[in-house]
C-alpha positions in Angstrom: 152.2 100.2 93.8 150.1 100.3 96.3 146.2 97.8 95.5 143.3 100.1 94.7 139.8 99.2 96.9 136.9 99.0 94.5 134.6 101.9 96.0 131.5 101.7 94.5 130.5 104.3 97.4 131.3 107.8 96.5 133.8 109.4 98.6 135.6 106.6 100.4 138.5 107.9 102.8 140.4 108.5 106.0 140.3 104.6 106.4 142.0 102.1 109.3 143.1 98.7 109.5 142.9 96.2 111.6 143.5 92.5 111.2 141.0 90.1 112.3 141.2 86.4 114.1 141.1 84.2 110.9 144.1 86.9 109.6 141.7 88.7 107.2 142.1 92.5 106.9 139.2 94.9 108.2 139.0 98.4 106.8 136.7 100.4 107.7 136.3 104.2 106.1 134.9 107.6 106.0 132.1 107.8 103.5 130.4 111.1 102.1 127.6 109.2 100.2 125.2 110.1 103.1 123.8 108.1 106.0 125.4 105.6 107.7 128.6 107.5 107.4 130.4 104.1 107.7 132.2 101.7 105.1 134.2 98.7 105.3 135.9 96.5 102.7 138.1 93.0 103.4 140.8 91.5 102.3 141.5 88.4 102.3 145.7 88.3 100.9 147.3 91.0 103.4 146.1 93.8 101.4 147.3 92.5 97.6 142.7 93.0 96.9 140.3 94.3 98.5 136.4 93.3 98.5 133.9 96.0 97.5 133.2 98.7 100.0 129.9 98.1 101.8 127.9 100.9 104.0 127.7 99.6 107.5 124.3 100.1 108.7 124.3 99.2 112.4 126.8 102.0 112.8 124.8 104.9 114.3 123.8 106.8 110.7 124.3 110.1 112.1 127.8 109.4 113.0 130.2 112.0 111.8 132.0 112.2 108.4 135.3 111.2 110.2 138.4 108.9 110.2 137.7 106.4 112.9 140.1 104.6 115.9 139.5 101.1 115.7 141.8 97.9 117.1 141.1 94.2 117.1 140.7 92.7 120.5 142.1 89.6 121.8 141.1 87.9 125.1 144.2 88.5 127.0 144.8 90.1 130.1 142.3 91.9 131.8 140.0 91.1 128.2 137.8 88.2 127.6 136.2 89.6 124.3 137.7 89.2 120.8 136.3 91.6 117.8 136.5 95.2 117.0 136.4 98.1 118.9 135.9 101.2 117.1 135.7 105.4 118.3 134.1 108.2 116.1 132.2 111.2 117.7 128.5 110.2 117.1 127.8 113.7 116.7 125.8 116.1 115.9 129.0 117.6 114.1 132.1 116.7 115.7 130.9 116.0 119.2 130.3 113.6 121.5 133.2 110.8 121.0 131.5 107.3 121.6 132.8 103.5 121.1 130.6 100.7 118.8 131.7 96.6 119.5 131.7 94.3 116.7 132.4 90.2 117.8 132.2 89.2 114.0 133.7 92.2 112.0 129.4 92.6 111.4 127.1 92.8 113.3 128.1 96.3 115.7 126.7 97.9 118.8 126.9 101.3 120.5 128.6 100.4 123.8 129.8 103.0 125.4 129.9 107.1 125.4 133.5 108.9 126.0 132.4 112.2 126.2 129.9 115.1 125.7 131.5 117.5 124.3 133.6 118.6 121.5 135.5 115.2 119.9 137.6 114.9 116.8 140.3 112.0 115.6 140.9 108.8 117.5 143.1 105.7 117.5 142.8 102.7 119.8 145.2 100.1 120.0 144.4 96.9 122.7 147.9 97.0 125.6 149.4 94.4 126.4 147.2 94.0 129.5 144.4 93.7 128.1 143.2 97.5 128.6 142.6 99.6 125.5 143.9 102.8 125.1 142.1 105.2 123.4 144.2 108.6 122.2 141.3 111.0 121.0 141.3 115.1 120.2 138.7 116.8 122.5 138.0 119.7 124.1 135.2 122.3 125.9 134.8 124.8 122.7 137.1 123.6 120.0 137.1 119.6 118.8 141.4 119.6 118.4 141.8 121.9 121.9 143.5 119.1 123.2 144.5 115.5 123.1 143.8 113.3 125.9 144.2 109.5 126.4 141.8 107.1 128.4 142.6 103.1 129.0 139.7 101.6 128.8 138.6 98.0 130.7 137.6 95.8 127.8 135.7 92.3 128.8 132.8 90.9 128.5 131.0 92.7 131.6 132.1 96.7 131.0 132.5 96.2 127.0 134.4 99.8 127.0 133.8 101.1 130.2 136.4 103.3 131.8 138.0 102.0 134.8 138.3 105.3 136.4 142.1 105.1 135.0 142.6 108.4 132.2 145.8 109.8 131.1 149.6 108.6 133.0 150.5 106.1 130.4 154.1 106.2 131.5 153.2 106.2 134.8 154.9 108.9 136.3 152.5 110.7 138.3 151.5 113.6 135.8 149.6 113.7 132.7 151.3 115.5 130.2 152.9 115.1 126.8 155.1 112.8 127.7 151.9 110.1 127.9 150.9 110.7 124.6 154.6 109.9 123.1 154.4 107.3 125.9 151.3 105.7 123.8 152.7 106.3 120.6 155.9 104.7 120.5 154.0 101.5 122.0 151.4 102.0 119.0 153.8 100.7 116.5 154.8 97.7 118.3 151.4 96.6 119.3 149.1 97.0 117.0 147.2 94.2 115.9 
């Protein structure tokens, strides 16, 4: 069966994984117990137990009640930061898709805005070159008008900025569905 997270924090859900530098697991999760909106448990025997969910303060409290994006970073490629990168719309409601930073799995920081406008689901994953690409639902009236895809220069002087590079992940001169199957069927393969 699959290991039950202790959730003394009503209404735990729509959670992601990723594994941190000493091999621990990171999860972080939706809450509906009011502000932050944030959780996060560990564990620390590839999933077998999990630690007791804790509200994540330093994660902007009016964030939305959402499933977050969020990747582990290694300093490879174009990246010289290791931590957690993590996307939710910071609302109000779903709006406005922004990116917090975490070196330690901690202590987090608002780094960077993606957009200001409508924003629903993300995932990140780090590429092989370092970038990170960030697949996130968006749109000018509607929060899941459209999908759209961003890489994103990850080092210690943009922490998250765009590089001014958005969409061909196949590279192919067009942005179009094909560079969000592109990004998934790498997704498996490199998560971390």
């Amino acid at each position: 069966g699959v290991p039950a997270v202790p959730a003394p924090i009503a209404g735990t859900n729509e959670s992601t994984v990723a594994m941190l530098p000493n091999g621990s697991l990171y999860m972080t999760q939706r809450t509906n117990a009011g502000q932050p909106m944030r959780a996060y448990s560990i564990s620390h025997d590839d999933g077998q137990t999990w630690t007791e969910s804790q509200l994540v303060p330093e994660i902007d409290p009016d964030m939305t009640q959402i499933k977050a994006g969020l990747t582990a970073l290694a300093a490879e490629g174009a990246s010289d930061v290791t931590g957690l990168l993590l996307s939710a719309p910071e609302g109000p409601g779903r709006a406005n898709l922004a990116l917090w930073y975490s070196p330690d799995a901690e202590q987090w920081s608002r780094v960077s805005q993606i957009n200001n406008q409508p924003a629903g689901y993300s995932e990140l994953i780090q590429l092989p070159d370092g970038f990170a690409g960030l697949l996130y639902e968006n749109g000018e009236q509607r929060y899941n008008a459209k999908l759209s895809f961003a890489r994103l220069n990850i080092n210690s002087e943009t922490i998250a900025s765009f590089n001014g590079v958005h969409g061909d992940v196949d590279q192919d001169g067009d942005v179009d569905l094909e560079d969000v199957e592109a990004f998934v069927s790498r997704w498996g393969g490199l998560a971390r």
